[in-house]
N, CA, C and O atoms as a Tinker XYZ file with bonds, in Angstrom:
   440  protein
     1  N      2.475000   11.145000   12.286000    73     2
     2  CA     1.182000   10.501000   12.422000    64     1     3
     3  C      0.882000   10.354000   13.913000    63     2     4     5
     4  O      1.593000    9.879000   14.798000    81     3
     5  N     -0.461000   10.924000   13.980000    73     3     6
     6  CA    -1.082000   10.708000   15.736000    64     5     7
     7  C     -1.032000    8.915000   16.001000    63     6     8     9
     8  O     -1.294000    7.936000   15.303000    81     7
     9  N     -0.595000    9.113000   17.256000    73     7    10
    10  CA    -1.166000    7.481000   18.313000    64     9    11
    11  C     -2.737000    7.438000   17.802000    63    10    12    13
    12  O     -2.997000    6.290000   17.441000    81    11
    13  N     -3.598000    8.115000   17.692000    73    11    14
    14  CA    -5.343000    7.945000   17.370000    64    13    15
    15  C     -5.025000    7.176000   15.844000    63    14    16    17
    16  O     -5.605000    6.098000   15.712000    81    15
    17  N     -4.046000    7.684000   14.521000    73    15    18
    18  CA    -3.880000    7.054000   13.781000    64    17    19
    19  C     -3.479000    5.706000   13.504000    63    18    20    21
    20  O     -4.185000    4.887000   12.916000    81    19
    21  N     -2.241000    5.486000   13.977000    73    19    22
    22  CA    -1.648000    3.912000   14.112000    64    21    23
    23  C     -2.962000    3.447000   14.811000    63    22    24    25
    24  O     -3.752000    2.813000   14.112000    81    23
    25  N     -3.263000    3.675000   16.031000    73    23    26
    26  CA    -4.083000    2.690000   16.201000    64    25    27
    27  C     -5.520000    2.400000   15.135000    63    26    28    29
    28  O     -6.165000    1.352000   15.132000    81    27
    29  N     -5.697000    3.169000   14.588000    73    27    30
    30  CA    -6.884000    2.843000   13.539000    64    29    31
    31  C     -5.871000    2.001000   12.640000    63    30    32    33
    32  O     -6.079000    0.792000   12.740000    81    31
    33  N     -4.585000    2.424000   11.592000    73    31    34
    34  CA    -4.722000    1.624000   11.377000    64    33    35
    35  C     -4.396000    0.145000   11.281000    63    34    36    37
    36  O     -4.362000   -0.717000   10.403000    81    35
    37  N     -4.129000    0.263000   12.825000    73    35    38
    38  CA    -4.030000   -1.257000   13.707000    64    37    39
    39  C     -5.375000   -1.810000   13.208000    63    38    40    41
    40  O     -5.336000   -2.526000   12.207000    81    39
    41  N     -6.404000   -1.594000   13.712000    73    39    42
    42  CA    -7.598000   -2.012000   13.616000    64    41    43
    43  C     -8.195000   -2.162000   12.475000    63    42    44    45
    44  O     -9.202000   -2.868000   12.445000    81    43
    45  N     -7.563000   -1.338000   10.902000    73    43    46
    46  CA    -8.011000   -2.044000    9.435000    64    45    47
    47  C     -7.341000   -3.018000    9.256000    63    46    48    49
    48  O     -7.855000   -3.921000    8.597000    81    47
    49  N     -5.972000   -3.194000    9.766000    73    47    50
    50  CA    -5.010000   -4.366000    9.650000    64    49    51
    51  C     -5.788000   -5.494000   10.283000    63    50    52    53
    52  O     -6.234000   -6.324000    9.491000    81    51
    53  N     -6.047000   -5.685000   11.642000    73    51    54
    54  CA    -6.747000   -6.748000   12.486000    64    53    55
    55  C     -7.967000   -7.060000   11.737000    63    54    56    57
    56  O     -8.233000   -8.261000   11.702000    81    55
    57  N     -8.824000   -6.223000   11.091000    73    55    58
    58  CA    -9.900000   -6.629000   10.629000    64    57    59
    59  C    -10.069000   -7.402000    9.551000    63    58    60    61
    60  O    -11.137000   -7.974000    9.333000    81    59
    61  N     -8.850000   -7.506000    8.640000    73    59    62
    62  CA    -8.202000   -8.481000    7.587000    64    61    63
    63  C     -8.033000   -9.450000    7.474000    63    62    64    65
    64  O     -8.008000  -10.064000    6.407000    81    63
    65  N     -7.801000  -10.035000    8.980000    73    63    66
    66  CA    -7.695000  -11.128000    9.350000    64    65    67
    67  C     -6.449000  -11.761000    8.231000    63    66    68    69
    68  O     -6.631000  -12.503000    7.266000    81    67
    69  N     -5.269000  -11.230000    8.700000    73    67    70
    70  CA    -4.347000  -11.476000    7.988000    64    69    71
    71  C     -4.372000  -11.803000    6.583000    63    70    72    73
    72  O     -3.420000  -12.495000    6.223000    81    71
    73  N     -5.257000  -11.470000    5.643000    73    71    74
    74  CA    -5.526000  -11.483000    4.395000    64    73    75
    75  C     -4.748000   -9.819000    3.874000    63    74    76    77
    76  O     -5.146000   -8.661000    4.006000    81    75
    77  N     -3.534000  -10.396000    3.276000    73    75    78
    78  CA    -2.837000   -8.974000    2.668000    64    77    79
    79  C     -3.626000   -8.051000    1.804000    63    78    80    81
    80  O     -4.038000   -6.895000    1.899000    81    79
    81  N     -3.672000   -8.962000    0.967000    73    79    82
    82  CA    -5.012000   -8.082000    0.070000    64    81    83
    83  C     -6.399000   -7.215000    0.177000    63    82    84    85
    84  O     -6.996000   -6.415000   -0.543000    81    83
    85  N     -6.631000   -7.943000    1.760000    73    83    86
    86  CA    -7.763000   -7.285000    2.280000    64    85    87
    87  C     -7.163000   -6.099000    3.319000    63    86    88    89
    88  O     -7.939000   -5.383000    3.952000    81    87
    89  N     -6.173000   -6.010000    3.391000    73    87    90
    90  CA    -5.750000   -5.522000    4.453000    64    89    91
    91  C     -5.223000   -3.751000    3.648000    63    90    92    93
    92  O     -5.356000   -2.635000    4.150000    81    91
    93  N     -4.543000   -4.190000    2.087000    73    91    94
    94  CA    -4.162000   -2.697000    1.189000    64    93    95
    95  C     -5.992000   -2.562000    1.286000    63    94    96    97
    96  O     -6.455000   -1.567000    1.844000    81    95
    97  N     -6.780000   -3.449000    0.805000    73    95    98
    98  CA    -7.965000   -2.368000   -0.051000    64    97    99
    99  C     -8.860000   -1.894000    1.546000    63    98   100   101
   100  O     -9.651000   -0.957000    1.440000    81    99
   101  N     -8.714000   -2.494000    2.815000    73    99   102
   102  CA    -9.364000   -1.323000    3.836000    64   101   103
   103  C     -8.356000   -0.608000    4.091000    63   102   104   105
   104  O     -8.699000    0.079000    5.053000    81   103
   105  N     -7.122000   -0.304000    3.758000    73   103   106
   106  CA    -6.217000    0.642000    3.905000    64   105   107
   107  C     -6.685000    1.725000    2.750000    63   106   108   109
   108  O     -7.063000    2.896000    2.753000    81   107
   109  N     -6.521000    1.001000    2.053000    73   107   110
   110  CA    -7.251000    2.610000    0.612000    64   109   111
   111  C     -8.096000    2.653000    0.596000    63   110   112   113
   112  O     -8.357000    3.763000    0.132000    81   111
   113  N     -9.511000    1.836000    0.943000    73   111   114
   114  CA   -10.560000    2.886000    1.096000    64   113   115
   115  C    -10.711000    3.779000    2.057000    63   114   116   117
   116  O    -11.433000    4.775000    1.997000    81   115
   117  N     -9.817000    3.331000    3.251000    73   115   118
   118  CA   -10.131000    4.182000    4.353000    64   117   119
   119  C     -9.090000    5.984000    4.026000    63   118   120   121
   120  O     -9.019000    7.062000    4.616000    81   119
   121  N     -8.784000    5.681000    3.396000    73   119   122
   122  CA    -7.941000    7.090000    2.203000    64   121   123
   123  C     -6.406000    7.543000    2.966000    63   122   124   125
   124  O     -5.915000    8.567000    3.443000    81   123
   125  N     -6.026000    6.191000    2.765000    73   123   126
   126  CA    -4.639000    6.385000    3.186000    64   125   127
   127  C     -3.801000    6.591000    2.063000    63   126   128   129
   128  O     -3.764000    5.639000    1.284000    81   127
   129  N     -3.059000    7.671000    1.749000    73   127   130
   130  CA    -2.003000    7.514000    0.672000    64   129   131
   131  C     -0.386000    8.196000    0.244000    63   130   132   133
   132  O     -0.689000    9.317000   -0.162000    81   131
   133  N     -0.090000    8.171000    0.223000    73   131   134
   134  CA     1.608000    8.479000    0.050000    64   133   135
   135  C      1.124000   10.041000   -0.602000    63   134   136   137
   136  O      0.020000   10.301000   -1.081000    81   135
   137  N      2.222000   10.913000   -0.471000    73   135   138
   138  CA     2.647000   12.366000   -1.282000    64   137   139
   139  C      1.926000   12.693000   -2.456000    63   138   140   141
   140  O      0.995000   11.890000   -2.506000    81   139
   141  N      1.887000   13.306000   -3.233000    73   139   142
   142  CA     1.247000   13.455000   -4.451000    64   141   143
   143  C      3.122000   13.530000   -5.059000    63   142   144   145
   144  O      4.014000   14.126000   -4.456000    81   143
   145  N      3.271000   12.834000   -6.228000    73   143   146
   146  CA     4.382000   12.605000   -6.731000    64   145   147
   147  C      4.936000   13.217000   -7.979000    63   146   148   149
   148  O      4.198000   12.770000   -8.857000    81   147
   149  N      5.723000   13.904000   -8.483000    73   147   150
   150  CA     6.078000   14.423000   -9.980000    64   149   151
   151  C      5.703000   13.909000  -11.129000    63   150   152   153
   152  O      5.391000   12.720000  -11.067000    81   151
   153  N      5.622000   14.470000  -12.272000    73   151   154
   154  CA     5.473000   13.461000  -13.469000    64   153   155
   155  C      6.664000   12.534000  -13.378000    63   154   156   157
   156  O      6.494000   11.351000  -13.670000    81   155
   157  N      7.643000   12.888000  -13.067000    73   155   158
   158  CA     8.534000   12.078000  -13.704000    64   157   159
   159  C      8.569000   11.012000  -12.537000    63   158   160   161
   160  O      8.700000    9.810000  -12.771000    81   159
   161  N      8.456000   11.479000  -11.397000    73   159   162
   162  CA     8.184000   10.143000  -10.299000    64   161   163
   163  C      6.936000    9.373000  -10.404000    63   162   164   165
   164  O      6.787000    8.504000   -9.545000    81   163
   165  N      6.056000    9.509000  -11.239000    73   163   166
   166  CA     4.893000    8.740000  -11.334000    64   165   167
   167  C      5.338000    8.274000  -12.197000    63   166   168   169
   168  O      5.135000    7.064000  -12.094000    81   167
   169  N      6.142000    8.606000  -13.517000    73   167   170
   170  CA     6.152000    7.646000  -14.646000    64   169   171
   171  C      7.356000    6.584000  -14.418000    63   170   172   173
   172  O      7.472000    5.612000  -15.164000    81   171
   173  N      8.431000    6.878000  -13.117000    73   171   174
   174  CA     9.055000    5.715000  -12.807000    64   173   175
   175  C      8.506000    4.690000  -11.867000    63   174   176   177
   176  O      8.851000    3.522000  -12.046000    81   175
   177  N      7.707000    4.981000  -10.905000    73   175   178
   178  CA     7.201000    4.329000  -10.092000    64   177   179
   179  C      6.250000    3.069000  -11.373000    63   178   180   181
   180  O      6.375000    1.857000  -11.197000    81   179
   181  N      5.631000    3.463000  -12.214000    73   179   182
   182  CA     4.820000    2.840000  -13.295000    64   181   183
   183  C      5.636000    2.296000  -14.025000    63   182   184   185
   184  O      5.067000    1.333000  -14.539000    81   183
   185  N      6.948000    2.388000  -14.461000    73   183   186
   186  CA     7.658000    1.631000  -14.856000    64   185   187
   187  C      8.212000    0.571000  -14.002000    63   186   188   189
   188  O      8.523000   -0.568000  -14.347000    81   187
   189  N      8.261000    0.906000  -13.276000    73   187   190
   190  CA     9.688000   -0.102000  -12.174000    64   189   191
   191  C      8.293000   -1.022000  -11.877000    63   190   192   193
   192  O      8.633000   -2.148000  -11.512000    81   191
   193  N      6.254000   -0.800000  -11.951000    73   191   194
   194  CA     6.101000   -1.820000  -11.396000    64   193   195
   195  C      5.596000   -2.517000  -12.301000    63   194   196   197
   196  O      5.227000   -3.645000  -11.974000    81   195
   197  N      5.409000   -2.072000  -13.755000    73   195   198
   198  CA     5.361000   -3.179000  -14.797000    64   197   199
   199  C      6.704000   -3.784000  -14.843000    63   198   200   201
   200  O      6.743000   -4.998000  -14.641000    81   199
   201  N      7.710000   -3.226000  -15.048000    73   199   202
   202  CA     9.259000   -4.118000  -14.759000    64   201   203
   203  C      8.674000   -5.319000  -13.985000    63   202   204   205
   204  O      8.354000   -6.340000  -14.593000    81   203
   205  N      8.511000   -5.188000  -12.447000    73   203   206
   206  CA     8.205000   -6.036000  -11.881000    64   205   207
   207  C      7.192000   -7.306000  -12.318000    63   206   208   209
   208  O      7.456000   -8.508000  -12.337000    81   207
   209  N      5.834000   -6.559000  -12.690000    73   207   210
   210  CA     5.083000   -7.533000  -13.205000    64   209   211
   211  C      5.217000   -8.878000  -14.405000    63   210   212   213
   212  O      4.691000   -9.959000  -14.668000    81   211
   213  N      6.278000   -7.982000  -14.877000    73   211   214
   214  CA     6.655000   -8.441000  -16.361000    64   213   215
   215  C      7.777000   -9.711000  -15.924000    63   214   216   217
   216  O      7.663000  -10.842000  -16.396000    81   215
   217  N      9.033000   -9.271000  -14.800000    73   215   218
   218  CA     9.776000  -10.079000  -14.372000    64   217   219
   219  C      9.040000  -11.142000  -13.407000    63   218   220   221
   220  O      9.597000  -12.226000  -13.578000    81   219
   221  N      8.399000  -11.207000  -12.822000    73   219   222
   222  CA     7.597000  -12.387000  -12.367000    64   221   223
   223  C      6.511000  -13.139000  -12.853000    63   222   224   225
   224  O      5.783000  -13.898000  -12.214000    81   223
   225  N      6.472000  -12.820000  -14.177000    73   223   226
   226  CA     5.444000  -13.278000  -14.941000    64   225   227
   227  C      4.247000  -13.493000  -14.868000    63   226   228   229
   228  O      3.729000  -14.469000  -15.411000    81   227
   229  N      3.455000  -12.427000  -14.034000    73   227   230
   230  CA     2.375000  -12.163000  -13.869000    64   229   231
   231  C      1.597000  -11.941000  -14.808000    63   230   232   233
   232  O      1.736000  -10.981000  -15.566000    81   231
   233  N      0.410000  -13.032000  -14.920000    73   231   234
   234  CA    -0.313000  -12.951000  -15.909000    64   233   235
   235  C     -1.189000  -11.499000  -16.025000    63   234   236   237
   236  O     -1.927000  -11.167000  -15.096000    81   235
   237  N     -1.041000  -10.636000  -17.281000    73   235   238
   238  CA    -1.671000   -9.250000  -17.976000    64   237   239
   239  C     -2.536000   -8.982000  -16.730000    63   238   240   241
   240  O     -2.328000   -8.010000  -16.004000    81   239
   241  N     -3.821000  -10.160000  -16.440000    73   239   242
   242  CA    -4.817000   -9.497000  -16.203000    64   241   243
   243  C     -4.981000   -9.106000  -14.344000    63   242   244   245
   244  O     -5.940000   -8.718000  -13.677000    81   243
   245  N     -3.056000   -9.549000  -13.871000    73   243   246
   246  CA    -2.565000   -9.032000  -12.723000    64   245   247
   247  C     -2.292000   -7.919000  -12.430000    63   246   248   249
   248  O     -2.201000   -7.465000  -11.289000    81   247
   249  N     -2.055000   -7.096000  -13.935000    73   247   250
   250  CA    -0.987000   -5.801000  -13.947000    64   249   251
   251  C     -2.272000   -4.751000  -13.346000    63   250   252   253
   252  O     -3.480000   -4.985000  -13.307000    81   251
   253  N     -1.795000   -3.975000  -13.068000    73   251   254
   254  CA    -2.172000   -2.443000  -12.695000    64   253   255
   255  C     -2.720000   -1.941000  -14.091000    63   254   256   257
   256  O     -1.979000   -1.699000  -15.044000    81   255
   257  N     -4.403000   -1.779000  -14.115000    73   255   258
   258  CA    -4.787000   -1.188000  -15.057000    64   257   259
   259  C     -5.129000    0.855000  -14.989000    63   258   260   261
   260  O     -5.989000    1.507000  -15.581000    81   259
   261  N     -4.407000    1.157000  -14.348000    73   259   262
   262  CA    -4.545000    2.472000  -14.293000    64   261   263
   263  C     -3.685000    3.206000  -12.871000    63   262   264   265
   264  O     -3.406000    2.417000  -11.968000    81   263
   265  N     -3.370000    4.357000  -12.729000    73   263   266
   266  CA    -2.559000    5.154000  -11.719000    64   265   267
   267  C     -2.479000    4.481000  -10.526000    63   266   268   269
   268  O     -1.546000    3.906000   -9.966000    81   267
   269  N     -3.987000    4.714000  -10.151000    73   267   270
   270  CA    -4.580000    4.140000   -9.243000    64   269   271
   271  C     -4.137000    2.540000   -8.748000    63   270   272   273
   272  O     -3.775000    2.347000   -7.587000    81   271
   273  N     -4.174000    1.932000   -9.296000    73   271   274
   274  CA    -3.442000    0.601000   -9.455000    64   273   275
   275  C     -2.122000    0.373000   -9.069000    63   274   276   277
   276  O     -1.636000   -0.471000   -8.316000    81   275
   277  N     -1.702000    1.145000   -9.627000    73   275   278
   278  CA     0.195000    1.667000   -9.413000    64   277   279
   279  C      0.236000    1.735000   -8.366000    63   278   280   281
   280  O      0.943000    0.857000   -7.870000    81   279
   281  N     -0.534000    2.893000   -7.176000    73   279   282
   282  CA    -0.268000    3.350000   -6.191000    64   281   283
   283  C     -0.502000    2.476000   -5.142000    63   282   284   285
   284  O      0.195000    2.358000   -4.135000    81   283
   285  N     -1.712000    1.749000   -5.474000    73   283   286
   286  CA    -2.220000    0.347000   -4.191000    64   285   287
   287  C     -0.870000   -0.548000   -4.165000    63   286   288   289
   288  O     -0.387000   -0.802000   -3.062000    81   287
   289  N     -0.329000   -0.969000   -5.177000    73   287   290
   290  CA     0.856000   -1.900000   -5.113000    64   289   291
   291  C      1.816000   -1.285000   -4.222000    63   290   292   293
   292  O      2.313000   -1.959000   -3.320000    81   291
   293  N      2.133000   -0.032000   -4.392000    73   291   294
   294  CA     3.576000    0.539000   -3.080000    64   293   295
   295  C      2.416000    0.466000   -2.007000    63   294   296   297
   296  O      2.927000    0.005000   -0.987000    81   295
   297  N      0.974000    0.743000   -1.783000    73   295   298
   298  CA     0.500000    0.568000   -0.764000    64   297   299
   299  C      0.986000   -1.078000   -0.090000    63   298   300   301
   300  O      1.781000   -1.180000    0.844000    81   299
   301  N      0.379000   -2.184000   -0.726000    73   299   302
   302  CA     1.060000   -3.808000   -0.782000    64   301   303
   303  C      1.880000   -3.757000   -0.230000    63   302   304   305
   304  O      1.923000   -4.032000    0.969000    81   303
   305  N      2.972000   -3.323000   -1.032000    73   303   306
   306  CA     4.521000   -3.999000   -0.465000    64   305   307
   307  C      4.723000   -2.900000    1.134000    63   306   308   309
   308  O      5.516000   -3.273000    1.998000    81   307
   309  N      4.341000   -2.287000    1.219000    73   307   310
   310  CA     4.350000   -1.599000    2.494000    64   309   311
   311  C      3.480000   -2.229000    3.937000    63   310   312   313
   312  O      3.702000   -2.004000    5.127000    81   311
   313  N      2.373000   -3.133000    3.252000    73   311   314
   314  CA     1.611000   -4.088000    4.272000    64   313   315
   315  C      2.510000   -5.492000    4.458000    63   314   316   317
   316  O      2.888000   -6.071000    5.476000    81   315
   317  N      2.729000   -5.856000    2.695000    73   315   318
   318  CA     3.762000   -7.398000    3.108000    64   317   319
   319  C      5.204000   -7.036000    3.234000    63   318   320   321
   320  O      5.801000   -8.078000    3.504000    81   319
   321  N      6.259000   -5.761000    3.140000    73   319   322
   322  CA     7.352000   -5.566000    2.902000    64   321   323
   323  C      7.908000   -6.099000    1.293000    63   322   324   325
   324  O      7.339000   -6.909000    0.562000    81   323
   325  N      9.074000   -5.429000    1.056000    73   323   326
   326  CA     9.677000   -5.482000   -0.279000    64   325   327
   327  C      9.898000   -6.955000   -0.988000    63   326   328   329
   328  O     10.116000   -7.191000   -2.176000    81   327
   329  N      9.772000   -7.895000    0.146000    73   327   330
   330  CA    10.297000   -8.551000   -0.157000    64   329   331
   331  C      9.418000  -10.027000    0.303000    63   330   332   333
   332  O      9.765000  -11.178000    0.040000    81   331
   333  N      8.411000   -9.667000    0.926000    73   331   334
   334  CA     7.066000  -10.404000    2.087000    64   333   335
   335  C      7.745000  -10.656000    3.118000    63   334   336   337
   336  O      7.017000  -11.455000    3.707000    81   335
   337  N      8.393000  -10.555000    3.562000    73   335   338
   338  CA     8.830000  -10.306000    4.596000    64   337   339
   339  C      7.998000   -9.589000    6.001000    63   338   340   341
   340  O      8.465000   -9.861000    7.107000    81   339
   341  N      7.158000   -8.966000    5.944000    73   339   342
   342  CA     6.216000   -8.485000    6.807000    64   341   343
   343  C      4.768000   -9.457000    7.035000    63   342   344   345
   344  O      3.996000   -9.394000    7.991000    81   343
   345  N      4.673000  -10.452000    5.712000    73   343   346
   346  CA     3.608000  -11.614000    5.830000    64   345   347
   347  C      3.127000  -12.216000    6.992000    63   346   348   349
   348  O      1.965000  -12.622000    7.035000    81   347
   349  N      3.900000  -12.322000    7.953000    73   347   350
   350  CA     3.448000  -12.646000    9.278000    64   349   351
   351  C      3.728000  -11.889000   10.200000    63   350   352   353
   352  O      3.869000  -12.374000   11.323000    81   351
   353  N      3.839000  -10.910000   10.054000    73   351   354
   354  CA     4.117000   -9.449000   10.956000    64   353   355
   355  C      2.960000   -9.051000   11.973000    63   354   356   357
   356  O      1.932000   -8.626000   11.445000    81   355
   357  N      2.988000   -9.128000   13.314000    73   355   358
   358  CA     1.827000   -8.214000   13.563000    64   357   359
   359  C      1.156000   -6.926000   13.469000    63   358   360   361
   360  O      1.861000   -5.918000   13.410000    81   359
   361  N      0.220000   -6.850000   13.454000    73   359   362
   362  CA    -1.040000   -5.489000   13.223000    64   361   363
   363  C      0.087000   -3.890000   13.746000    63   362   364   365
   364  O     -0.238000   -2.791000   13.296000    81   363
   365  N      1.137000   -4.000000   14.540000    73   363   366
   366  CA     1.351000   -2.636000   14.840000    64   365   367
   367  C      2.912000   -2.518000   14.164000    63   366   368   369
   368  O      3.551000   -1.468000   14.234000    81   367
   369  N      3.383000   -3.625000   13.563000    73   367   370
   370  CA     4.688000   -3.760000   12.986000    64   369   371
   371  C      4.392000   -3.309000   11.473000    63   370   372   373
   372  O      5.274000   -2.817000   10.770000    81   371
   373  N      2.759000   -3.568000   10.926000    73   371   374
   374  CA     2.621000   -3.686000    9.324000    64   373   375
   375  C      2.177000   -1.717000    9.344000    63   374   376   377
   376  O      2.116000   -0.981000    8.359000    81   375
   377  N      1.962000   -1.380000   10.668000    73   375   378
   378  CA     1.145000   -0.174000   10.608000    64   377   379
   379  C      2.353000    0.841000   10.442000    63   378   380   381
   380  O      2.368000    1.885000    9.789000    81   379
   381  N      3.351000    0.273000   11.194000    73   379   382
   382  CA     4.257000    1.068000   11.072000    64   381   383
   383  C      5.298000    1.568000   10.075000    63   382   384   385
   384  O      5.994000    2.584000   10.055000    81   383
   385  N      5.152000    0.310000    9.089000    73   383   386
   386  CA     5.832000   -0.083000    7.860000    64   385   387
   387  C      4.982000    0.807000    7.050000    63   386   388   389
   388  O      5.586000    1.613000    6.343000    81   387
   389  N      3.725000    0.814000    7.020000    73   387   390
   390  CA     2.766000    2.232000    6.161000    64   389   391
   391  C      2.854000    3.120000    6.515000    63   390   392   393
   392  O      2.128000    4.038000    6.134000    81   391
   393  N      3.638000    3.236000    7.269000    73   391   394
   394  CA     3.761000    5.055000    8.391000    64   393   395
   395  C      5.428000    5.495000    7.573000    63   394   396   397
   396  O      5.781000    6.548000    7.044000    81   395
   397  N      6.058000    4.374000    7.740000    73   395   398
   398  CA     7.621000    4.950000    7.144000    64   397   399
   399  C      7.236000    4.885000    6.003000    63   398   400   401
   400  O      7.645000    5.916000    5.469000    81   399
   401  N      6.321000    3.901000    4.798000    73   399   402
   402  CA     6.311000    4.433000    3.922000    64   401   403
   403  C      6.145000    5.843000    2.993000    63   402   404   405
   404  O      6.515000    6.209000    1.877000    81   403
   405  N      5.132000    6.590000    4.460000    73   403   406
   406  CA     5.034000    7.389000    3.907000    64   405   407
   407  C      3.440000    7.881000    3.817000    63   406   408   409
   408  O      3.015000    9.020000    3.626000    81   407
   409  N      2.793000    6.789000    3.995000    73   407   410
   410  CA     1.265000    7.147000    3.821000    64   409   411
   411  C      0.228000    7.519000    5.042000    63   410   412   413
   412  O      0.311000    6.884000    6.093000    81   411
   413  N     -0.588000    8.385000    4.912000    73   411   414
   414  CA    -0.841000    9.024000    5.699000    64   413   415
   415  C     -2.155000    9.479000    5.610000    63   414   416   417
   416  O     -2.375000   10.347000    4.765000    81   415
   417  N     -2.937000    9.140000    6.197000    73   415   418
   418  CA    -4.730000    9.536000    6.071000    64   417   419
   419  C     -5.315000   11.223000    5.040000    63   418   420   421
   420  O     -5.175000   12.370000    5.464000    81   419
   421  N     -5.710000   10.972000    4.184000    73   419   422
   422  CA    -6.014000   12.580000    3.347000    64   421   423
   423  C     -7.064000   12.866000    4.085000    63   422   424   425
   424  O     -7.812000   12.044000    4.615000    81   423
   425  N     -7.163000   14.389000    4.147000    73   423   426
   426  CA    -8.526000   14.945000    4.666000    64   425   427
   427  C     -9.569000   14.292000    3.529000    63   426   428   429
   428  O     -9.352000   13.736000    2.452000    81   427
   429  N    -10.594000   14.557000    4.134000    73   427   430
   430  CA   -12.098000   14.129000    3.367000    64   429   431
   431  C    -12.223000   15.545000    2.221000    63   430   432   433
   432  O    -11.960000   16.695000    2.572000    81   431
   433  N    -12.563000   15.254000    1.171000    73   431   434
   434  CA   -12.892000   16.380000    0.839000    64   433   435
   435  C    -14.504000   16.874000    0.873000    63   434   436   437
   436  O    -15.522000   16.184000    0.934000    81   435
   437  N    -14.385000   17.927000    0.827000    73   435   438
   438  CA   -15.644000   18.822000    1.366000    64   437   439
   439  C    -15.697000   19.194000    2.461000    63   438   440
   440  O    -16.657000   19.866000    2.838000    81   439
């Protein structure tokens, strides 16, 4: 990932104003996203995060209603860490944590 990248997305992070939640959804709209993944790695990743949901007792209407859903959550834990641990992290520590994750700006299509 280019220095022009991190620093953008330094600047969706800062614009969040430390709101995690606000901070994955200007990260995915701005079309940041991990690999395209196997069937069989999509259908564990979707398991392991209803596992999760299910073990913290997150009420249904928390869960991930579609792929898409699935994928913002590894986006999440990559802004707060595995564990929130990144919750008070600054803007170039959380950017970097989405960079080892793995995610990475898609071309535009067209």
């Amino acid at each position: 990932m280019t220095e022009s990248n991190l620093f953008e997305l330094v600047k969706l992070i800062k614009s969040a104003a430390g709101d995690p939640s606000a901070m994955t959804d200007a990260i995915w709209e701005a079309g940041y996203r991990q690999p395209e993944r196997t069937a069989a790695e999509a259908a564990q990743i979707t398991i392991d995060t209803f596992l999760y949901c299910n073990f913290y007792c997150l009420p249904t209407g928390f869960w991930p209603r579609n792929y898409d859903s699935v994928l913002q959550n590894e986006l999440m834990k990559a802004v707060g860490g595995e564990d929130g641990e990144l919750l008070d992290a600054d803007a170039p520590t959380i950017a970097r944590s989405i960079i080892s994750a793995g995610f990475s700006k898609e071309a535009a299509n067209g």
